[in-house]
C-alpha positions, 0 to 999 in steps of 0.5 A, a space after each residue: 622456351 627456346 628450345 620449343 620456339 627453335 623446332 618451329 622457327 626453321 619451317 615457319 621461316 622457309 615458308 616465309 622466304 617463299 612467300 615472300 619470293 611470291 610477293 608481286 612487286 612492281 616491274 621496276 623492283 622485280 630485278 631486284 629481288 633478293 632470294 629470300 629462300 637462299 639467304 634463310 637456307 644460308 643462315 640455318 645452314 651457318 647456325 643450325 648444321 645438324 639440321 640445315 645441311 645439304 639435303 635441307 637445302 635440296 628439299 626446299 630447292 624442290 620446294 621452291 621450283 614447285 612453288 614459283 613453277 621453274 624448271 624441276 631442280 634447278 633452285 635445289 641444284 643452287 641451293 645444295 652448291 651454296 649449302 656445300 660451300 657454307 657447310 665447308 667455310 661455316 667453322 670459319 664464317 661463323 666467327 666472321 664480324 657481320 660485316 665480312 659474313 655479309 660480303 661472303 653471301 654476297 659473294 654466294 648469292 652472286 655465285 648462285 647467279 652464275 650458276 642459274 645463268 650456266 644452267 640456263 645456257 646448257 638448257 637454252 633459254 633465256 638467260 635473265 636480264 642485266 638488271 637481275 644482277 643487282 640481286 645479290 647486292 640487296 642481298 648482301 646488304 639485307 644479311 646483317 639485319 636478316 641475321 640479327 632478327 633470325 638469331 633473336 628469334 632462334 635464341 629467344 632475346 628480345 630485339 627491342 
């Protein structure tokens, strides 16, 4: 049974992050938005190597600057750096309480800032405002339960 629902599970959650990427929020929140799409590619990239690795993350990169209409390649270049990173740390990272995996993506996802905020300034454009740094914190702060649910599904246990 959870060998079926795991070959479902992957897309069916990158497509979730992308729609949720898309939700509308309002102007106030906007800033921060956690990058569901980077927190779902780190989590199967940790616990689904063989099949999360670098060139998962570079296609829904591309998929992602497709959908949200950015700069062709710029989401795929973040992804593929924090894919690498974690594909690096992850026989170490895995075995992390949640607590110290949660600081170690929220130190990723405050890296995927400084990379979109490089990639921006060699480009020249706009860089994004000072509130879109708080991003990674939400992030850092949605891992664990992220995590939880992810690996009931993956796993197949119930979480009630």
């Amino acid at each position: 049974m959870s060998r079926g629902r795991s070959k479902w599970l992957l897309p069916v959650t990158v497509l979730l992050s992308l729609v949720l990427g898309l939700l509308p929020l309002p102007e106030l929140l906007t800033p921060f938005r956690p990058y569901w799409l980077a927190l779902v590619a780190a989590y199967w990239v940790i616990e689904e190597p063989n099949r999360a690795g670098l060139g998962f993350a570079f296609l829904c990169g591309l998929l992602a600057d497709l959908t949200f209409g950015g700069l062709l390649g710029e989401q795929a270049l973040r992804l593929v750096v924090m894919a690498f990173i974690l594909d690096r740390f992850r026989a170490r990272l895995r075995f992390f309480p949640l607590s110290q995996q949660a600081l170690a993506i929220g130190g990723l996802l405050l890296n995927d800032r400084i990379v979109s905020a490089a990639i921006h300034l060699a480009l020249g454009q706009a860089q994004l405002p000072a509130a879109f740094w708080w991003a990674p914190l939400v992030g850092l702060c949605l891992w664990a339960p992220l995590f939880l649910v992810l690996d009931a599904l993956r796993l197949g246990r119930r979480t009630g």
